[in-house]
Structures are given as C-alpha cells and as structure tokens.
N, C-alpha and C positions, 0 to 999 in steps of 0.2 A: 479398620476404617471402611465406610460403604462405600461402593462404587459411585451412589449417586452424585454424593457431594463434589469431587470435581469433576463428572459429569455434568452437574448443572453447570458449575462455573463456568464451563469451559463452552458451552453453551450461549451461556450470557455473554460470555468476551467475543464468541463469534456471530452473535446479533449484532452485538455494539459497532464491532467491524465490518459485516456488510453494511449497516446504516450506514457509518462513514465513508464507505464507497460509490454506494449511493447517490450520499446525500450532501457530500462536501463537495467546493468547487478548485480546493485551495490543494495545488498538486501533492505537498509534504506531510496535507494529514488525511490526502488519498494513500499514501505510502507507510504512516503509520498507522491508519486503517487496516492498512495488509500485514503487518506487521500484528497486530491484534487477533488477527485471525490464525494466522501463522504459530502463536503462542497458543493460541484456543486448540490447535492440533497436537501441538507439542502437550499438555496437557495431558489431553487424553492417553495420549503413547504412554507419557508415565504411567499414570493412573491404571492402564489396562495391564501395563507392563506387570506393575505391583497387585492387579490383581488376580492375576493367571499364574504370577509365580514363577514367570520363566527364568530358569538357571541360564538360559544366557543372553540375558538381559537385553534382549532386542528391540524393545520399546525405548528403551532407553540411548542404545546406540543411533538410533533411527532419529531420536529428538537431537542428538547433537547434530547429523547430517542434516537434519533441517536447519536447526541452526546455523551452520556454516553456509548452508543456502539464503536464508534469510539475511545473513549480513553482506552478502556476497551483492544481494539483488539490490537493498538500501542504501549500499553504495554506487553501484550503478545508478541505480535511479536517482539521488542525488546528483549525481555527477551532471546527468540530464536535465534536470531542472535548473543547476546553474546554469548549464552552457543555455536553453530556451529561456531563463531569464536575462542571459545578458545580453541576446540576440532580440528580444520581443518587449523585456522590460513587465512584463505578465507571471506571475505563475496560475493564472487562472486557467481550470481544465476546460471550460467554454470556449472561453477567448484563443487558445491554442489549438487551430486547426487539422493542420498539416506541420511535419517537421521540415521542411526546407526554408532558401531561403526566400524573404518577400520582396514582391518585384516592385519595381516604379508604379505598376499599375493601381497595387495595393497603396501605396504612398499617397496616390494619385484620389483615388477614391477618399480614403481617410481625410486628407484637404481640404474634397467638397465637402465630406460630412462635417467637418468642423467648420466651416461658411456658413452650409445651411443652416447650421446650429444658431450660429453668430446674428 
C-alpha cells in the first residue's frame, strides 16, 4: 500500500474539518468538525505506523490515546452545550458570548429590541 493514499484522505478529512470550524455557527457540528480532524490525525498515525514498520506499534498505541481523548472531550463538550442551551435557549456560536449568567440588564435590552422591532 502507498503512503499517499491515506495521506491524502487524511488530508481531505482535515480540510473538511477546519471548514466546519470555521464555517459552522451550530456548536455540535463545531465539535464534530473537531472530531473530523482528530480522525484525520488518527489516520495518519496508522498509516505512518504501517509504513515505517515499527515493531512496537506506536502509531497505533498513540491513535487509541487519541482516541480516548477525543471521546473524553465530545463529552465534555456536550455536556456544555446542554447546560448553555438550557440556560440561553441557543446553541449558536455567535449568539453565545460569554459563559456566565445573564443579568436583568441583558433582559432589559432584549425588550427594547423586541419594541423597537414591533
């Protein structure tokens, strides 16, 4: 097998993944974006693993430690986007400024902008 081929893949999976980092506003497929990427690394480990030959299989150990990191983080970050949506009602990465909570003032604002609107 040549190197290139999941070289490029792997490639192509972490273009697709910055784009969606980028270019998404929607926080769950900001996090499967990274996840894309994350894979896109994992990839190459093998790939390089398998073509260097190492008898102890280090590229390979190293993809599961990512691994275990990656699910580690996607639940994390999950977790967080429940809790800011059920505090904001959003999972827009725009719209979600600061993580605290929002004061009367913000309430206070959003009122007149819904008036002025009206």
């Amino acid at each position: 097998m040549h190197l290139a081929y999941p070289a490029v893949l792997a490639v192509l999976l972490f273009s697709v993944g910055v784009y969606g980092v980028l270019a998404r506003r929607n926080v769950v497929l900001v996090l499967m974006s990274v996840e894309l990427m994350l894979n896109a690394v994992n990839l190459n480990l093998v790939a390089f693993d398998v073509w260097l030959r190492d008898t102890l299989h280090a590229g390979q150990a190293l993809t599961l430690f990512t691994i275990t990191v990656a699910a580690a983080e996607i639940g994390l970050g999950l977790a967080i986007v429940l809790l800011v949506y059920r505090t904001r009602r959003t999972a827009a990465v725009d719209e979600v400024t600061a993580l605290g909570d929002r004061h009367e003032a913000d309430d206070l604002a959003d009122a007149a902008k819904e008036q002025a609107a009206a």
